[in-house]
C-alpha positions in Angstrom: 2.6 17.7 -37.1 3.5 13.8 -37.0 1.0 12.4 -34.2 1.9 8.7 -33.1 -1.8 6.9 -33.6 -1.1 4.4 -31.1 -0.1 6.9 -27.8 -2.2 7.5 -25.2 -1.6 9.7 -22.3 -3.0 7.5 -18.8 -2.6 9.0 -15.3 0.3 7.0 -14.0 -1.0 6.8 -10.4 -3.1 4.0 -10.7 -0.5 1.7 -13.3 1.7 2.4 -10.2 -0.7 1.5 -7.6 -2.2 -1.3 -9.1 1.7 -2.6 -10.0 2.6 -2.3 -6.5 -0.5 -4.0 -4.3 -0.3 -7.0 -7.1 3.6 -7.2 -5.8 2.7 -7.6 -2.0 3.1 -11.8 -1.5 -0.6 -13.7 -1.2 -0.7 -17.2 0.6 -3.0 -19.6 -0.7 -4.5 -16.6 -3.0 -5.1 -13.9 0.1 -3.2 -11.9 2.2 -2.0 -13.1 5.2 -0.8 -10.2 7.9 0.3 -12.6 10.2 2.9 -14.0 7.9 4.2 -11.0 6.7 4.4 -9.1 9.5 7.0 -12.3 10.5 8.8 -11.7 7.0 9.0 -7.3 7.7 10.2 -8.5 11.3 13.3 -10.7 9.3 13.7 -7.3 6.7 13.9 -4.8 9.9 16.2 -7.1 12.3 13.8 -8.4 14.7 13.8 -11.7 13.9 16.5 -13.2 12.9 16.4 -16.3 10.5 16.4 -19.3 13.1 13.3 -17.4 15.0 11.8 -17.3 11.0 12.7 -21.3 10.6 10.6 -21.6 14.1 8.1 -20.4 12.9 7.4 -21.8 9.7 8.2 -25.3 11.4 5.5 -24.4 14.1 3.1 -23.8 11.8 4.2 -26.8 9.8 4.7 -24.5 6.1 6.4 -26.5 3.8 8.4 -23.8 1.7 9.7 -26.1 -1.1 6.9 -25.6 -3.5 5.4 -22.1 -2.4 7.2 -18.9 -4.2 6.1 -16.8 -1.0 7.4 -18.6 1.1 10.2 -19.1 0.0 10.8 -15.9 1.0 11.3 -16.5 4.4 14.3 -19.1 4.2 17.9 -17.8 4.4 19.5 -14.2 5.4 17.9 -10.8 4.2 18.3 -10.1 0.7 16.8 -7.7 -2.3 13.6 -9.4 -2.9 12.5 -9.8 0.4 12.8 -6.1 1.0 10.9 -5.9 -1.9 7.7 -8.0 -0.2 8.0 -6.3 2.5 7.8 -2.9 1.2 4.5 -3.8 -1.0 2.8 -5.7 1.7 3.0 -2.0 4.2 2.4 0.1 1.0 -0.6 -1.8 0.1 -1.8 -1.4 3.8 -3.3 2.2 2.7 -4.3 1.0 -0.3 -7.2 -1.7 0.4 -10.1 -1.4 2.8 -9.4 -0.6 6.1 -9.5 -3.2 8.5 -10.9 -1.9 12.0 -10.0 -5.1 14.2 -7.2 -3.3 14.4 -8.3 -0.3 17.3 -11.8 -2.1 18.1 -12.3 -4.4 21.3 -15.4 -6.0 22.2 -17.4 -4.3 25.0 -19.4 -5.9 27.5 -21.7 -3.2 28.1 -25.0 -3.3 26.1 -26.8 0.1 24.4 -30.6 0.2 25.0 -30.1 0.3 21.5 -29.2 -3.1 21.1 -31.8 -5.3 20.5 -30.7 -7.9 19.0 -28.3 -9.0 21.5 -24.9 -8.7 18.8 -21.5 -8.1 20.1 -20.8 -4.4 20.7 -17.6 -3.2 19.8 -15.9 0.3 21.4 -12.5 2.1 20.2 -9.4 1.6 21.8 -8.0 5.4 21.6 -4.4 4.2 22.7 -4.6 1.2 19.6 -6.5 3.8 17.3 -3.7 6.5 17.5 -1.3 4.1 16.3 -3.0 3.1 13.8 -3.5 6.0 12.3 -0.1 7.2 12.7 1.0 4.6 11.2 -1.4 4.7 7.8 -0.4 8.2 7.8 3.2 7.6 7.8 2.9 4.5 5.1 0.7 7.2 2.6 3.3 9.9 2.9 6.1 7.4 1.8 3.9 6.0 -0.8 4.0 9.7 -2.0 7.4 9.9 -2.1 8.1 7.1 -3.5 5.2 7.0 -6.2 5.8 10.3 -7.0 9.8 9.6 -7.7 8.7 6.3 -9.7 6.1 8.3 -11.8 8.6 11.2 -12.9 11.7 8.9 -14.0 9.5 6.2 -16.0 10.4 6.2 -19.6 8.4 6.8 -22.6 6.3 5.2 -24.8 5.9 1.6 -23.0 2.7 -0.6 -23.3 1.5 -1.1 -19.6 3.0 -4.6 -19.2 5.9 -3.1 -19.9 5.3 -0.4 -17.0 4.3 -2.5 -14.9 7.5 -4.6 -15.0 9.9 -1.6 -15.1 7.5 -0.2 -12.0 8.1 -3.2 -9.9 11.6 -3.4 -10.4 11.8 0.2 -9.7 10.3 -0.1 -6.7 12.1 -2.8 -5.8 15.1 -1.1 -6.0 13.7 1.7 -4.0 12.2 -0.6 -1.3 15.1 0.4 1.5 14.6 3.5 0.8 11.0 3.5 0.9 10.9 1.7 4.5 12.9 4.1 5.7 10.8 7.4 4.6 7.6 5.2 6.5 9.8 5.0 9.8 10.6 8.8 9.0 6.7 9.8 9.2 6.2 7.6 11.7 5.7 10.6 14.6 4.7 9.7 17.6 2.1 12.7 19.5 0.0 13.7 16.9 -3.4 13.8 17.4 -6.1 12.9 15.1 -9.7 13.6 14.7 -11.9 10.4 13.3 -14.5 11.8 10.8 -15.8 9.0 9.6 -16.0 4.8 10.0 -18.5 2.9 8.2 -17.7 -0.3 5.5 -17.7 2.2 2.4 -16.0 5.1 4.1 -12.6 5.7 6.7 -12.2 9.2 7.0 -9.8 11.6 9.8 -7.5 14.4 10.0 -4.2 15.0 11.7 -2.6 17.8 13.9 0.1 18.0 11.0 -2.5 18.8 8.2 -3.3 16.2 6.3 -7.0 14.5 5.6 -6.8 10.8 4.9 -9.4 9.3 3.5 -10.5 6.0 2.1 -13.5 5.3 0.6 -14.8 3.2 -2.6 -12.3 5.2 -5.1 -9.2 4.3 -3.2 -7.1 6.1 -1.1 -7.0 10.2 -0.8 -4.7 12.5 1.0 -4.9 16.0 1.1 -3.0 18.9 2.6 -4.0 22.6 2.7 -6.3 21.7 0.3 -4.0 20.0 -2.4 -4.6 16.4 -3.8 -1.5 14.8 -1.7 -2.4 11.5 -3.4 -5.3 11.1 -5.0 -7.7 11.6 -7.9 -4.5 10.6 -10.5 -2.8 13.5 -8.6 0.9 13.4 -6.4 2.3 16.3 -4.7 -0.9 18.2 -6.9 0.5 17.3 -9.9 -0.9 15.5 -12.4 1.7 12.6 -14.2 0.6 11.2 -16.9 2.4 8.4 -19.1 2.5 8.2 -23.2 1.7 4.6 -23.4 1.7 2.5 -26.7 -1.6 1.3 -26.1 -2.9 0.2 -29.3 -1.0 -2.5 -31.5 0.8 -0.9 -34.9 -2.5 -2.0 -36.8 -4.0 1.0 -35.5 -1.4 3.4 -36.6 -2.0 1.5 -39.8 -5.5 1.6 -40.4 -5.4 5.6 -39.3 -2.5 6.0 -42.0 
């Protein structure tokens, strides 16, 4: 039996995780959610391009010399689609940010003795949030999932990683349109858990999301949804060329 030296088999969720948060657009090195949820707004139709140019102009960006921005000059178009799509799939993907359903209070606990801001849950902000991170991990199943079964063989991970971006790239329509699909309005949900290292909380439809400091989970009925090098409960696992030919080689 002929064994190639240089193969190894690696879980593909993470080269395809990894691939797509590197491809959501950073401004000056970090993410920017204001910015981007301007350039998704251009993508889904809300904004059309003058209201873009308005922007950019009040906020005095100069998109000459910036490869982001450049992003948000002139009619909808493949690559922009593309942004937009990694920026809401990375959403899931990175810590949890919980500004987005707390409000400062003005009561104060007996508990608080040191006089620091209180902060309560806005239920109405929180359910929305939810659904949507609920929504945006069940299309980053789909889509992942899809990606991970029609990747060719034998690739070094640079080269994955290219042929995963362009992949989902091409697949960035489709994949905004499988978030608006899970997007359900009425469920309810059931917050387990909220500290820095841990986000955890369960839906009338099933699922258990949960983020803590190995990524994002999902499970339904039990079964890794996403998660632990697992889609769908399967693993997928790429042959990758991982070791230069001197390996194969020296192990002649």
């Amino acid at each position: 039996m002929n064994i190639e030296k240089n193969i190894l088999a690696i879980p593909a969720l993470p080269i395809i995780q990894s691939t797509v948060v590197a491809s959501a657009p950073t401004f000056g090195g970090g993410r920017h959610d204001g910015h981007m949820n301007i350039l998704c707004a251009l993508v889904r139709g809300d904004k059309t391009p003058e209201e873009v140019a308005n922007y950019l102009k009040d906020n005095v960006i100069d998109t000459s010399n910036d490869k982001s921005f450049s992003l948000f000059v002139g009619e909808r178009r493949p690559e922009q689609d593309a942004a937009c799509a990694a920026y809401i799939a990375s959403t899931v993907l990175i810590t949890p940010n919980f500004a987005e359903f707390l409000e400062p209070t003005s009561d104060k606990s007996d508990d608080n003795k040191d006089g620091k801001q209180e902060f309560a849950i806005n239920q109405e902000r929180l359910n929305a949030s939810l659904t949507t991170k609920l929504a945006v991990a069940l299309a980053n199943v789909d889509i992942f999932s899809l990606i991970a079964r029609i990747l060719p063989e034998k690739l070094t991970v640079e080269a994955y990683r290219t042929e995963i971006a362009r992949l989902f790239g091409l697949l960035a329509p489709v994949y905004m349109e499988r978030v608006q699909a899970y997007f359900h309005n009425g469920l309810t949900f059931n917050l387990l858990q909220m500290q820095n290292n841990q986000f955890t909380f369960t839906s009338s439809n099933g699922y258990v999301f949960n983020f803590d400091i190995n990524g994002l989970s999902l499970k339904l009925g039990g079964i890794n949804w996403y998660g632990r090098g697992q889609l769908m409960g399967q693993d997928h696992l790429l042959n990758v060329d991982y070791f230069t030919p001197k390996v194969a080689e020296l192990l002649k």
